[in-house]
N, C-alpha and C positions, 0 to 999 in steps of 0.2 A: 504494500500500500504506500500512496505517497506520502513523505512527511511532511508533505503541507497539511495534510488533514487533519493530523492529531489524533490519529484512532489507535487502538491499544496498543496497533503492535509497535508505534515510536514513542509510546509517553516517556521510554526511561531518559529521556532531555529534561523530564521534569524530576530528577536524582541530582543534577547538576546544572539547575536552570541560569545561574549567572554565567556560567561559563559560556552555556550552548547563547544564551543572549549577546554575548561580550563577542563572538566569533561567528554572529549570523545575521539576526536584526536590526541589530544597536551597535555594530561596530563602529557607527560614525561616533560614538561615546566612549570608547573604550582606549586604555590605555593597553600597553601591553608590556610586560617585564623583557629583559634583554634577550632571552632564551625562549620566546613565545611560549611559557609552559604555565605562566601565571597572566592575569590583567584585573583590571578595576573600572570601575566607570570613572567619566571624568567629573571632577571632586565637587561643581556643582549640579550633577544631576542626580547623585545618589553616592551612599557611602560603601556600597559593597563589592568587592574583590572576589575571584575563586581561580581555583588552583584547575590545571588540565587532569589530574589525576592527585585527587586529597592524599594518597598514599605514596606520591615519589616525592623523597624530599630535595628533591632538585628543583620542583614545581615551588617547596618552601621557599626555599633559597630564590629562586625569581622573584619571588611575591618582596619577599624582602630586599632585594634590591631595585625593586619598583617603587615602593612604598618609603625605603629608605630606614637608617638603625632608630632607633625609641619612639617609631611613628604606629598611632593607632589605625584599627583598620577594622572591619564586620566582614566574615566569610558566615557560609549557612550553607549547613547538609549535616552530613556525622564526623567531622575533620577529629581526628587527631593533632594539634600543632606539637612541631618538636618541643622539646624541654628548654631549650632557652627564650623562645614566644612567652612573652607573660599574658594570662588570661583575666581580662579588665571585666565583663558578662558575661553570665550565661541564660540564652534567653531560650526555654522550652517551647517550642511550637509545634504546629500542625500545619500541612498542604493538603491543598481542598481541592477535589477534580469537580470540573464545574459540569461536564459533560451531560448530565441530567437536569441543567438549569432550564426553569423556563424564562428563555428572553424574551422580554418585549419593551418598545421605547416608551419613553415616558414624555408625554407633551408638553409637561409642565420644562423639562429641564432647558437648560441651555448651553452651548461648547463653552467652554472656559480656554483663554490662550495667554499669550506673554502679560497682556494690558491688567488681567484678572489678579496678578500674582502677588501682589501685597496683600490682597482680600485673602487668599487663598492662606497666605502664609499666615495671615493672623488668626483663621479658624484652625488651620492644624497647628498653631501656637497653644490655642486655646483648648478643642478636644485631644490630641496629640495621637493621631490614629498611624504614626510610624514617619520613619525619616520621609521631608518632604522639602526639597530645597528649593536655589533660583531658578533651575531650569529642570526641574522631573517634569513640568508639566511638557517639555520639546517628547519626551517619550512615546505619548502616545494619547489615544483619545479623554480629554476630559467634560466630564459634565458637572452641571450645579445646578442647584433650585436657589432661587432669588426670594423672598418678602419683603414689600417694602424696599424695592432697590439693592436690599443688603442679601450681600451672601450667606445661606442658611446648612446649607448642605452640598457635599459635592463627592464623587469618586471618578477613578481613571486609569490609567495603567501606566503598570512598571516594566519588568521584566518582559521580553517577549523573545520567548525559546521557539525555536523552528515550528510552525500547528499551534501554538499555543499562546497566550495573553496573561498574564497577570493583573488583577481586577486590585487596584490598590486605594490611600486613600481615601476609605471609604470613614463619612466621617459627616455627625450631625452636630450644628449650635446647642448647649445644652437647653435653650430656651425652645427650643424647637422639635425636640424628642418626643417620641409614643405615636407620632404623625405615618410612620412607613416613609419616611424621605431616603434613608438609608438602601432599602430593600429596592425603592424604584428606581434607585439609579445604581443600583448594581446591577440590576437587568436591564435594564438600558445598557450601561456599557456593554454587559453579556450581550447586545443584541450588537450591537458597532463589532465585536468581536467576529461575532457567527458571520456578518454580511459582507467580513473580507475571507470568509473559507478557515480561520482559528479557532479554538475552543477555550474556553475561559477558566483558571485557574485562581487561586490566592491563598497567602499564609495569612494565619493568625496566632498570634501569641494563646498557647497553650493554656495559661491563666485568664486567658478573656472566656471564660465556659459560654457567657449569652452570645457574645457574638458567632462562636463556632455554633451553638445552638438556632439561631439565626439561619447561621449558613445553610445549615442541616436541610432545615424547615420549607430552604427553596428548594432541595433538590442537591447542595451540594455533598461531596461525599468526602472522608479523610481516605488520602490517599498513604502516606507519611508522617512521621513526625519527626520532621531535623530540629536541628540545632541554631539559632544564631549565637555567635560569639563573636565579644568585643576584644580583640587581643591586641598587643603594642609587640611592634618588632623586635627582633635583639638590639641592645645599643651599639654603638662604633666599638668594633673592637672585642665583642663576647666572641 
Protein backbone atom coordinates (compact mmCIF):
# COMPACT_ATOMS: atom_id res chain seq x y z
CA UNK A 1 0.00 0.00 0.00
CA UNK A 2 1.02 3.55 -0.59
CA UNK A 3 2.58 5.57 2.21
CA UNK A 4 0.76 8.24 1.40
CA UNK A 5 -2.30 6.74 2.90
CA UNK A 6 -1.57 5.90 6.37
CA UNK A 7 -3.02 2.52 6.51
CA UNK A 8 -1.74 -0.07 8.91
CA UNK A 9 0.68 -1.40 7.07
CA UNK A 10 3.07 2.19 7.26
CA UNK A 11 1.97 3.45 10.72
CA UNK A 12 5.28 2.21 12.26
CA UNK A 13 6.50 6.32 11.06
CA UNK A 14 4.38 6.95 13.87
CA UNK A 15 7.36 4.95 16.46
CA UNK A 16 9.45 7.61 15.37
CA UNK A 17 7.33 10.43 14.01
CA UNK A 18 9.88 13.51 14.41
CA UNK A 19 12.31 11.93 12.74
CA UNK A 20 10.04 10.53 9.76
CA UNK A 21 8.77 14.44 9.93
CA UNK A 22 12.31 16.17 10.00
CA UNK A 23 13.25 13.92 6.67
CA UNK A 24 9.88 14.19 4.62
CA UNK A 25 7.29 16.82 5.32
CA UNK A 26 8.93 19.44 7.25
CA UNK A 27 12.32 19.29 6.09
CA UNK A 28 12.16 22.97 5.19
CA UNK A 29 12.29 23.16 9.31
CA UNK A 30 14.75 20.99 10.10
CA UNK A 31 18.07 21.06 11.09
CA UNK A 32 20.33 18.24 10.64
CA UNK A 33 23.52 17.19 12.85
CA UNK A 34 26.87 16.68 10.90
CA UNK A 35 26.43 12.91 10.23
CA UNK A 36 22.70 13.01 9.17
CA UNK A 37 21.93 10.58 11.98
CA UNK A 38 20.23 13.00 14.24
CA UNK A 39 18.03 16.60 13.44
CA UNK A 40 15.70 19.11 15.37
CA UNK A 41 13.36 21.60 14.16
CA UNK A 42 14.36 24.92 13.70
CA UNK A 43 14.30 26.42 17.35
CA UNK A 44 11.29 28.60 16.46
CA UNK A 45 8.84 26.35 15.29
CA UNK A 46 9.13 23.70 17.97
CA UNK A 47 11.57 22.32 20.49
CA UNK A 48 11.99 18.71 19.52
CA UNK A 49 14.85 16.64 18.10
CA UNK A 50 15.16 12.79 17.20
CA UNK A 51 17.67 10.45 16.66
CA UNK A 52 17.73 8.02 13.16
CA UNK A 53 17.89 5.14 15.34
CA UNK A 54 17.36 5.94 19.45
CA UNK A 55 19.70 2.86 19.81
CA UNK A 56 23.03 3.82 17.95
CA UNK A 57 24.98 6.13 19.98
CA UNK A 58 26.44 7.69 17.08
CA UNK A 59 22.88 9.05 16.28
CA UNK A 60 23.79 10.54 20.33
CA UNK A 61 26.74 11.96 19.41
CA UNK A 62 25.14 13.87 16.38
CA UNK A 63 22.30 15.12 18.25
CA UNK A 64 25.00 16.41 20.56
CA UNK A 65 26.82 18.20 18.29
CA UNK A 66 23.80 19.77 16.65
CA UNK A 67 22.44 20.83 19.76
CA UNK A 68 25.83 21.67 21.15
CA UNK A 69 27.63 20.78 25.04
CA UNK A 70 25.04 21.81 28.26
CA UNK A 71 22.39 22.70 25.75
CA UNK A 72 18.64 21.60 26.50
CA UNK A 73 16.66 19.79 24.04
CA UNK A 74 12.97 17.22 24.16
CA UNK A 75 13.33 13.98 22.06
CA UNK A 76 9.99 11.42 22.40
CA UNK A 77 9.45 7.68 21.88
CA UNK A 78 11.24 5.09 24.41
CA UNK A 79 15.00 6.60 24.17
CA UNK A 80 17.59 5.50 26.34
CA UNK A 81 20.10 8.61 26.57
CA UNK A 82 23.79 7.66 27.29
CA UNK A 83 24.86 8.23 30.89
CA UNK A 84 26.59 11.56 30.44
CA UNK A 85 22.85 13.37 28.97
CA UNK A 86 21.58 14.78 32.09
CA UNK A 87 17.78 14.20 32.35
CA UNK A 88 15.91 17.66 33.08
CA UNK A 89 11.78 15.66 32.60
CA UNK A 90 10.06 13.19 32.27
CA UNK A 91 6.92 13.55 30.70
CA UNK A 92 4.47 10.18 30.44
CA UNK A 93 2.39 10.06 27.56
CA UNK A 94 0.01 8.44 25.10
CA UNK A 95 -0.31 8.55 20.98
CA UNK A 96 -3.65 8.47 19.70
CA UNK A 97 -4.47 6.87 16.09
CA UNK A 98 -7.06 9.16 14.89
CA UNK A 99 -8.06 6.73 12.20
CA UNK A 100 -11.79 6.10 13.42
CA UNK A 101 -12.37 9.85 13.95
CA UNK A 102 -15.33 11.27 12.77
CA UNK A 103 -14.29 14.45 10.73
CA UNK A 104 -16.26 17.12 9.84
CA UNK A 105 -15.79 21.15 9.52
CA UNK A 106 -16.89 23.24 11.71
CA UNK A 107 -18.46 26.69 10.24
CA UNK A 108 -18.00 28.56 13.04
CA UNK A 109 -14.04 28.39 12.93
CA UNK A 110 -11.65 30.35 11.01
CA UNK A 111 -7.77 29.69 9.43
CA UNK A 112 -5.51 31.26 11.92
CA UNK A 113 -1.97 32.56 10.02
CA UNK A 114 1.21 34.68 10.89
CA UNK A 115 -1.13 38.20 11.75
CA UNK A 116 -3.13 35.74 14.48
CA UNK A 117 0.06 34.91 16.47
CA UNK A 118 0.35 37.12 19.42
CA UNK A 119 -3.47 36.12 20.10
CA UNK A 120 -2.56 32.70 19.61
CA UNK A 121 0.49 32.82 21.88
CA UNK A 122 -1.25 34.52 24.61
CA UNK A 123 -4.19 31.62 24.82
CA UNK A 124 -1.53 28.89 24.89
CA UNK A 125 0.30 31.34 27.44
CA UNK A 126 -2.78 31.13 29.24
CA UNK A 127 -4.32 27.26 28.92
CA UNK A 128 -0.73 25.94 28.15
CA UNK A 129 -1.89 22.94 25.95
CA UNK A 130 2.19 22.04 24.93
CA UNK A 131 5.01 23.91 23.32
CA UNK A 132 3.74 26.42 20.84
CA UNK A 133 6.19 29.15 19.47
CA UNK A 134 6.63 32.19 16.78
CA UNK A 135 6.30 30.04 13.81
CA UNK A 136 4.48 26.35 14.70
CA UNK A 137 1.78 27.91 13.30
CA UNK A 138 4.04 27.82 9.21
CA UNK A 139 3.56 23.93 10.08
CA UNK A 140 0.53 23.20 9.08
CA UNK A 141 -3.35 23.87 9.19
CA UNK A 142 -4.70 26.16 11.94
CA UNK A 143 -8.06 26.92 13.01
CA UNK A 144 -9.96 29.09 15.99
CA UNK A 145 -13.34 30.17 17.01
CA UNK A 146 -13.44 33.90 17.76
CA UNK A 147 -16.27 35.64 20.48
CA UNK A 148 -16.58 38.96 20.55
CA UNK A 149 -13.47 39.44 18.08
CA UNK A 150 -11.20 37.64 20.63
CA UNK A 151 -9.62 34.46 20.28
CA UNK A 152 -11.43 31.74 22.25
CA UNK A 153 -10.29 28.48 21.04
CA UNK A 154 -8.01 27.15 18.55
CA UNK A 155 -6.03 23.71 17.23
CA UNK A 156 -3.80 22.78 14.28
CA UNK A 157 -0.98 20.67 13.50
CA UNK A 158 2.41 19.73 14.24
CA UNK A 159 4.38 16.94 13.27
CA UNK A 160 3.51 15.58 9.83
CA UNK A 161 5.04 11.86 9.33
CA UNK A 162 4.63 10.48 5.62
CA UNK A 163 0.17 9.53 5.66
CA UNK A 164 -0.17 11.06 8.61
CA UNK A 165 -0.91 14.71 10.68
CA UNK A 166 -0.46 15.46 14.16
CA UNK A 167 -3.71 17.24 15.57
CA UNK A 168 -1.83 19.65 18.17
CA UNK A 169 -2.67 22.73 20.15
CA UNK A 170 -5.68 21.83 20.99
CA UNK A 171 -6.72 24.30 23.57
CA UNK A 172 -9.83 26.35 25.00
CA UNK A 173 -10.04 30.01 27.15
CA UNK A 174 -10.88 28.89 30.59
CA UNK A 175 -13.94 31.30 30.32
CA UNK A 176 -15.06 29.40 27.51
CA UNK A 177 -15.01 25.76 28.57
CA UNK A 178 -18.06 22.91 28.61
CA UNK A 179 -19.08 24.78 25.19
CA UNK A 180 -17.41 21.51 22.74
CA UNK A 181 -15.03 24.24 21.15
CA UNK A 182 -12.27 21.87 21.70
CA UNK A 183 -13.99 18.76 20.16
CA UNK A 184 -15.16 20.87 16.85
CA UNK A 185 -12.06 21.84 15.96
CA UNK A 186 -10.24 18.83 16.23
CA UNK A 187 -12.53 17.48 13.75
CA UNK A 188 -12.22 20.20 11.73
CA UNK A 189 -8.68 19.92 11.57
CA UNK A 190 -9.28 15.99 11.36
CA UNK A 191 -11.31 16.86 8.38
CA UNK A 192 -8.35 19.43 6.50
CA UNK A 193 -6.24 16.38 7.31
CA UNK A 194 -8.48 13.59 5.58
CA UNK A 195 -9.17 16.20 2.34
CA UNK A 196 -5.35 16.06 1.50
CA UNK A 197 -5.38 11.98 1.52
CA UNK A 198 -3.55 11.83 5.67
CA UNK A 199 -4.89 10.56 8.72
CA UNK A 200 -4.90 12.32 11.81
CA UNK A 201 -2.99 11.43 14.94
CA UNK A 202 -1.82 13.27 18.49
CA UNK A 203 -0.07 12.82 21.85
CA UNK A 204 -1.32 13.67 25.01
CA UNK A 205 0.22 13.87 28.38
CA UNK A 206 -0.60 10.60 30.17
CA UNK A 207 -1.73 12.73 33.37
CA UNK A 208 -4.28 14.66 31.23
CA UNK A 209 -6.93 11.35 31.84
CA UNK A 210 -10.00 13.98 30.59
CA UNK A 211 -8.41 14.83 27.66
CA UNK A 212 -7.21 11.22 26.55
CA UNK A 213 -10.94 10.47 27.78
CA UNK A 214 -12.09 13.11 25.26
CA UNK A 215 -10.19 11.79 22.78
CA UNK A 216 -11.41 8.24 23.30
CA UNK A 217 -15.14 9.44 23.09
CA UNK A 218 -14.53 10.65 19.33
CA UNK A 219 -13.21 7.79 18.02
CA UNK A 220 -9.61 8.11 18.80
CA UNK A 221 -7.70 5.02 19.95
CA UNK A 222 -4.18 4.63 22.09
CA UNK A 223 -1.84 3.46 19.84
CA UNK A 224 1.50 3.95 22.23
CA UNK A 225 2.78 5.24 25.09
CA UNK A 226 6.24 7.06 24.65
CA UNK A 227 8.19 9.09 26.60
CA UNK A 228 8.85 12.82 26.36
CA UNK A 229 12.12 13.90 27.85
CA UNK A 230 13.65 17.05 28.67
CA UNK A 231 17.49 16.36 28.60
CA UNK A 232 20.79 18.85 28.51
CA UNK A 233 23.69 17.64 26.49
CA UNK A 234 27.11 16.68 27.98
CA UNK A 235 29.16 19.84 28.65
CA UNK A 236 32.43 20.91 26.76
CA UNK A 237 34.65 18.42 27.50
CA UNK A 238 32.77 15.35 29.57
Amino acid sequence: MSPETGTLSDSAVLDNPVWAALTGTHRAFAELGPTGLAGRYASDTSPFAALRDPEDPAAWADLAALVGPGQEVWVTGLPTPPADWETLMTVPGVQLDGRGVRAEAAPEAVPLGRGDVPEMLELVGLTRPGPFLDRTVELGTYLGIRHGGRLVAMAGERMRPAGWSEISAVCTHPDHRGRGLAGRLTRAVAAAVRERGDNPFLHAAAANTGAVRLYESMGFTVRRRPVFLGLRTPAAGA
